[in-house]
C-alpha positions as CSV (number, residue, x, y, z in Angstrom):
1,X,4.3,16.2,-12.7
2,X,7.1,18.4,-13.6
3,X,8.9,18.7,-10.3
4,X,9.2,17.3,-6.9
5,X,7.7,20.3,-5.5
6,X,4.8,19.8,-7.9
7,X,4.6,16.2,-6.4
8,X,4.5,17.9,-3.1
9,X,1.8,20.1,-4.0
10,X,-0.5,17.6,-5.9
11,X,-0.2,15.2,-3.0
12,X,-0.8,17.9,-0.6
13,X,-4.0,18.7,-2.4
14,X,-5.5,14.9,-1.7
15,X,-4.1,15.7,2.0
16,X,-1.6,13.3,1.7
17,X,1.7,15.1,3.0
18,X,5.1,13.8,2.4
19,X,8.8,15.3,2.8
20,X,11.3,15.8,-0.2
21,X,12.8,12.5,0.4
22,X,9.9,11.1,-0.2
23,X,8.7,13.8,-3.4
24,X,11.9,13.4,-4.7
25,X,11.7,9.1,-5.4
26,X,8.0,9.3,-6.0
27,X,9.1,11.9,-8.9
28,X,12.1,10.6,-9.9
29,X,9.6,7.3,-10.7
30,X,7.1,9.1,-12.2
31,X,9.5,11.0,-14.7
32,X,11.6,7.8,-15.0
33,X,8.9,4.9,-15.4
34,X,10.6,2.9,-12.7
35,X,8.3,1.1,-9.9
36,X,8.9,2.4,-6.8
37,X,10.1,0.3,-3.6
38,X,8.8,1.8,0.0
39,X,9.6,0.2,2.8
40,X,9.5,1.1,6.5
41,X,7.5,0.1,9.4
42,X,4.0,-0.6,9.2
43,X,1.9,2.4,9.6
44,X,3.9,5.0,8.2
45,X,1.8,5.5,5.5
46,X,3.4,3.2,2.4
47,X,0.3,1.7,1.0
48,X,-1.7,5.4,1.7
49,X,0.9,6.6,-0.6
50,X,0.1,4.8,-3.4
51,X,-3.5,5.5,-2.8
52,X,-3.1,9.5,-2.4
53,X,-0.4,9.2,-5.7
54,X,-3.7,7.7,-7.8
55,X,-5.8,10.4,-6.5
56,X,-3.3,13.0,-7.6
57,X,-2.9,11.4,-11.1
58,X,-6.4,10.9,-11.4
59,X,-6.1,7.3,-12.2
60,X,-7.6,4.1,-10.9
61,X,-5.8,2.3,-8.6
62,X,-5.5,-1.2,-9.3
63,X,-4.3,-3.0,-5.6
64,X,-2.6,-6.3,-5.6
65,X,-2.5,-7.5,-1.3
66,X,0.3,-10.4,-1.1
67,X,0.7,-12.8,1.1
68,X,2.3,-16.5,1.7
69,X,1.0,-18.6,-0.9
70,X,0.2,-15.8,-3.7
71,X,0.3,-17.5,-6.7
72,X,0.4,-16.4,-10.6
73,X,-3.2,-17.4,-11.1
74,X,-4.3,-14.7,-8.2
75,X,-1.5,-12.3,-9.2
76,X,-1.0,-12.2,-12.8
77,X,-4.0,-14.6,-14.9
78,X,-5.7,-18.1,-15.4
79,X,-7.9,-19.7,-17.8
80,X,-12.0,-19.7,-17.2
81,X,-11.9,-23.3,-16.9
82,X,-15.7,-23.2,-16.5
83,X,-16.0,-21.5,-19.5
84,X,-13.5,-23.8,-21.0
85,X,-15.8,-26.8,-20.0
86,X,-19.4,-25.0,-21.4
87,X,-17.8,-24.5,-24.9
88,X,-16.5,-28.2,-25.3
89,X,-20.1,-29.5,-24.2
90,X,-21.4,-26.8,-26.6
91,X,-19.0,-28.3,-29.0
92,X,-19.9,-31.9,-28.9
93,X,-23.4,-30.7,-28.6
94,X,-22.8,-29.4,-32.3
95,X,-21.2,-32.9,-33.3
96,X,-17.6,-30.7,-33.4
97,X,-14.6,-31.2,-31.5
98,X,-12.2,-28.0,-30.6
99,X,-8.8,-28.3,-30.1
100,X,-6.3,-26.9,-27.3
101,X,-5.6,-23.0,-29.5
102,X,-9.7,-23.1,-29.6
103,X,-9.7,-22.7,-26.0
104,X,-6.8,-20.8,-25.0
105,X,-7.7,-17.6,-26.4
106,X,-8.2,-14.2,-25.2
107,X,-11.9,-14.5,-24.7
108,X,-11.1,-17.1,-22.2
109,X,-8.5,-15.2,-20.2
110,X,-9.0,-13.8,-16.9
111,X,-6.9,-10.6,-16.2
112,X,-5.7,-10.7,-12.7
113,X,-4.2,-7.1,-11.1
114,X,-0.9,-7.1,-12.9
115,X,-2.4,-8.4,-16.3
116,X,-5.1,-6.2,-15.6
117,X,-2.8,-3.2,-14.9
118,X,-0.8,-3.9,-18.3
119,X,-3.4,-3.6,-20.4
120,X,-5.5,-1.0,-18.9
121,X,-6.8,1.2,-21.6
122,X,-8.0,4.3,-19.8
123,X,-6.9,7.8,-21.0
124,X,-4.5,7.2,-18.0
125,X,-1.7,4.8,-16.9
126,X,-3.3,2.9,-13.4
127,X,-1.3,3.4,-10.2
128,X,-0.6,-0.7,-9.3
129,X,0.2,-0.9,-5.9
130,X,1.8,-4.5,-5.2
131,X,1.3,-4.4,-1.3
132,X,3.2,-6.0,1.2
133,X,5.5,-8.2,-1.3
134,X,7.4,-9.5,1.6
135,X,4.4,-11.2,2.8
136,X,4.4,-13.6,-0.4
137,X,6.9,-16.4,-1.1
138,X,10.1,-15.7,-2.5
139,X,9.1,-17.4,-5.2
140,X,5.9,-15.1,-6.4
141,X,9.8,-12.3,-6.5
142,X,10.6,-14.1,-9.8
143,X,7.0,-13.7,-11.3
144,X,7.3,-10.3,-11.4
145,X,11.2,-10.0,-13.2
146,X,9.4,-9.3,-16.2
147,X,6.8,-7.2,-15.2
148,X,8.5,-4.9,-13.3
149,X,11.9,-4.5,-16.2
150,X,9.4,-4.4,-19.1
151,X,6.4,-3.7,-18.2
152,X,4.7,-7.2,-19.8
153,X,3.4,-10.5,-19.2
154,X,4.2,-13.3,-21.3
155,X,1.2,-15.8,-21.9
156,X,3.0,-18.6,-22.9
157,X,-0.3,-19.8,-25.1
158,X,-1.2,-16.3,-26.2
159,X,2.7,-14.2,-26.2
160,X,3.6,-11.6,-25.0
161,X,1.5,-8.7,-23.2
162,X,3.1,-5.5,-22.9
163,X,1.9,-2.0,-21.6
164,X,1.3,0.8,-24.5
165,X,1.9,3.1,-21.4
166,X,3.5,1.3,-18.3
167,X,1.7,1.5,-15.0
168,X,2.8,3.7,-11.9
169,X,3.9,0.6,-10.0
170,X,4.3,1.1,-6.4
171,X,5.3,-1.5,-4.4
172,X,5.6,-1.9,-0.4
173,X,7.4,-3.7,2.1
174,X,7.4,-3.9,5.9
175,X,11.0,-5.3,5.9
176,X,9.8,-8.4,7.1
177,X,12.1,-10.4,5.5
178,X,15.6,-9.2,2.9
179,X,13.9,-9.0,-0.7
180,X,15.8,-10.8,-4.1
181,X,18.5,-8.6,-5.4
182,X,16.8,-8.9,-8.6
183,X,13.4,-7.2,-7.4
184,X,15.6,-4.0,-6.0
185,X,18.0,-3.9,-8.9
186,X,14.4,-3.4,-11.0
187,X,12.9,-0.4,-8.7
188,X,13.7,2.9,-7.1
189,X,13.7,2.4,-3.5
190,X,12.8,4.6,-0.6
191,X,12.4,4.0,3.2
192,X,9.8,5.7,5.0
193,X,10.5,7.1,8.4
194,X,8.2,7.6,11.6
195,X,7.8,11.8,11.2
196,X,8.5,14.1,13.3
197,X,5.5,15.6,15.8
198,X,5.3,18.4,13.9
199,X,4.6,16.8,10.8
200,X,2.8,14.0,12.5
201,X,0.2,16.7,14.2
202,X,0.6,18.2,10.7
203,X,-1.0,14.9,8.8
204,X,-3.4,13.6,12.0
205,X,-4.7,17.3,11.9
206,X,-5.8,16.7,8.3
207,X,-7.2,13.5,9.0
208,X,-9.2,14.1,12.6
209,X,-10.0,18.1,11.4
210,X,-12.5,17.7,14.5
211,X,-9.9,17.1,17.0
212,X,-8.4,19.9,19.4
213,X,-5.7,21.0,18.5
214,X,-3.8,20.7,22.3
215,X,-5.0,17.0,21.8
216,X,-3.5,16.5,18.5
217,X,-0.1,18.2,19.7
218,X,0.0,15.9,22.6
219,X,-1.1,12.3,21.4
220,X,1.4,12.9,18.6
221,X,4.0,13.2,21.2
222,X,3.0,10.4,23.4
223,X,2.8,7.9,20.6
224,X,6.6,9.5,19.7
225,X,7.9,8.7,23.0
226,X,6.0,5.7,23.2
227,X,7.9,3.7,20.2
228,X,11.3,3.9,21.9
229,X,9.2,1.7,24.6
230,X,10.2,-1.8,24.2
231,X,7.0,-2.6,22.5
232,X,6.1,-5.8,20.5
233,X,4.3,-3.6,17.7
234,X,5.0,0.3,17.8
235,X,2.5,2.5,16.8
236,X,2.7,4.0,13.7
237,X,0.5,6.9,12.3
238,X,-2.8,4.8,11.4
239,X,-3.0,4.0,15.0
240,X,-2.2,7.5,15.9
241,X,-4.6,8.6,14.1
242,X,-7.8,6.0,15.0
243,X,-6.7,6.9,18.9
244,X,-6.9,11.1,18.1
245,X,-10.4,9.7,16.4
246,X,-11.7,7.7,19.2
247,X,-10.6,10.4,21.9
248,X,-12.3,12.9,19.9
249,X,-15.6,11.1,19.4
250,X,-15.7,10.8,23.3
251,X,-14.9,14.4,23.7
252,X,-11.1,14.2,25.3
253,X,-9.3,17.3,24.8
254,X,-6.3,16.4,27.7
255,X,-4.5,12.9,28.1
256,X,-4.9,12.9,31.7
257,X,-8.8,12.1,31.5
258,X,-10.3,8.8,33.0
259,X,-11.4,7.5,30.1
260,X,-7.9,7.6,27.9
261,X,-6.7,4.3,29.3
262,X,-9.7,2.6,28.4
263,X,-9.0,3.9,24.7
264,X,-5.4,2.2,24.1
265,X,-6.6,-0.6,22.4
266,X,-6.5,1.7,19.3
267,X,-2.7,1.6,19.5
268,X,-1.7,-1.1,21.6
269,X,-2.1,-4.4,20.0
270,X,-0.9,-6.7,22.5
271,X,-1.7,-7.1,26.3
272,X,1.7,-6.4,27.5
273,X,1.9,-3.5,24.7
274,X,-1.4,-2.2,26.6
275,X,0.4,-2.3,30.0
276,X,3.4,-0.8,28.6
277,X,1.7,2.4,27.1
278,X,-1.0,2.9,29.9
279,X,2.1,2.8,32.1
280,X,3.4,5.5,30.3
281,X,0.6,7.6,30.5
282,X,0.9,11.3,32.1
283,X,-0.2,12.0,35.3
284,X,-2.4,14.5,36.7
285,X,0.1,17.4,36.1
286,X,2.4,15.9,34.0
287,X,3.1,17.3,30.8
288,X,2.1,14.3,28.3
């Protein structure tokens, strides 16, 4: 892509819509080969990034989910130990004996995402998206030092692995906990606001096209008004969009209906969130 507009437009095309802060770092990686850092709230639409940025490109997206516990064999590689085992039985079977550099060899490597990712050999680079890296240990951060500077893996019984054309790494964060310096220092970084209703009505309208459009306007800024509530979990545009969804599959067109309370499960996620929001509901008469 040759521009951030261009970024705007391709993204726009896969109904994915995004505002220049947002054109501007994805192109700025793109054009620079840096991994890109996106944090924000959950639900703003980080991880739906990468996916839309792989439609765009036209390029598989390889998706690595983190969590506590991720480990090198999950995230990176590990040995077919079973395979390992069949070819020493195979071995003595034969009256031969192999040594250790028989069975650590390519053909017994398994390519995990980031691996898999580095030596993807498509006509394009993969999108990697790394999601949620403040879920895993801080420990899993130093893992990917390497990666995410040079674009390889190191092997220790094989060498070094490195990209012929680097990956479109994107990874995201729900600021759950402070990330190493060492991880920023190695990406562009971007945080992703809430939008705006008008651009939220803009984005559930592309992904509820069945919904009226007085219903779209209004949910948008319910939910809007409903984040500066002193909520356990805010809303963010995924449930936005699965309670425009669920409203429109039961025929809702106006927030004051009987049945709209009933439906806040699909953007409250606690009980006292529920009570909170239904609380906060328009009256009969009430602009929503």
């Amino acid at each position: 892509m040759n521009s951030y507009e261009e970024v705007r437009s391709r993204l726009d095309a896969v109904d994915y819509l995004i505002d220049d802060g947002l054109a501007m770092a994805v192109f700025l990686a793109l054009r620079l080969g840096k991994p890109l850092l996106l944090e924000g709230e959950p639900g703003v639409g980080k991880t739906a990034a990468a996916k839309a940025l792989a439609a765009a490109l036209d390029t598989p997206l390889i998706r690595l989910q983190c969590y506590e516990g991720l480990t090198a064999a999950e995230a990176l590689y590990e040995w077919n130990y079973q395979r390992q085992l069949l070819a020493i039985r195979l071995a003595e079977a034969r009256g031969t004996r192999l040594a250790d550099a028989d069975l650590f060899t390519a053909e017994f490597l398994q390519e995990r995402a980031i691996l898999r990712a580095v030596r993807h050999a498509g006509p394009r680079p993969p999108v990697l998206l790394i999601d949620e890296i403040d879920r895993a240990d801080d420990e899993f951060e130093a893992l990917l030092f390497e990666f995410l500077g040079e674009a390889a893996i190191t092997v220790p019984e094989l060498g070094t692995f490195t990209a012929e054309r680097p990956p479109v790494v994107v990874l995201t964060s729900n600021h759950s906990r402070d990330l190493h310096d060492a991880l920023r220092r190695r990406c562009l970084y971007h945080w992703i606001e809430f939008p705006g209703p008008a651009r939220a009505a803009a984005i559930v309208r592309r992904a509820v096209p069945g919904a009226a459009e007085p219903l779209i306007v209004d949910t948008t800024a319910f939910v809007g008004r409903v984040r500066a509530l002193d909520l356990d979990k805010a809303p963010g545009l995924a449930e936005t969009i699965d309670w425009v969804s669920a409203l429109a599959a039961l025929g809702v067109t106006d927030l004051v209906e009987p049945l709209v309370p009933s439906t806040i499960g699909t953007i409250a996620k606690t009980p006292a969130d529920r009570c909170a929001v239904v609380a906060a509901l328009p009256l009969p008469g009430e602009r929503p």
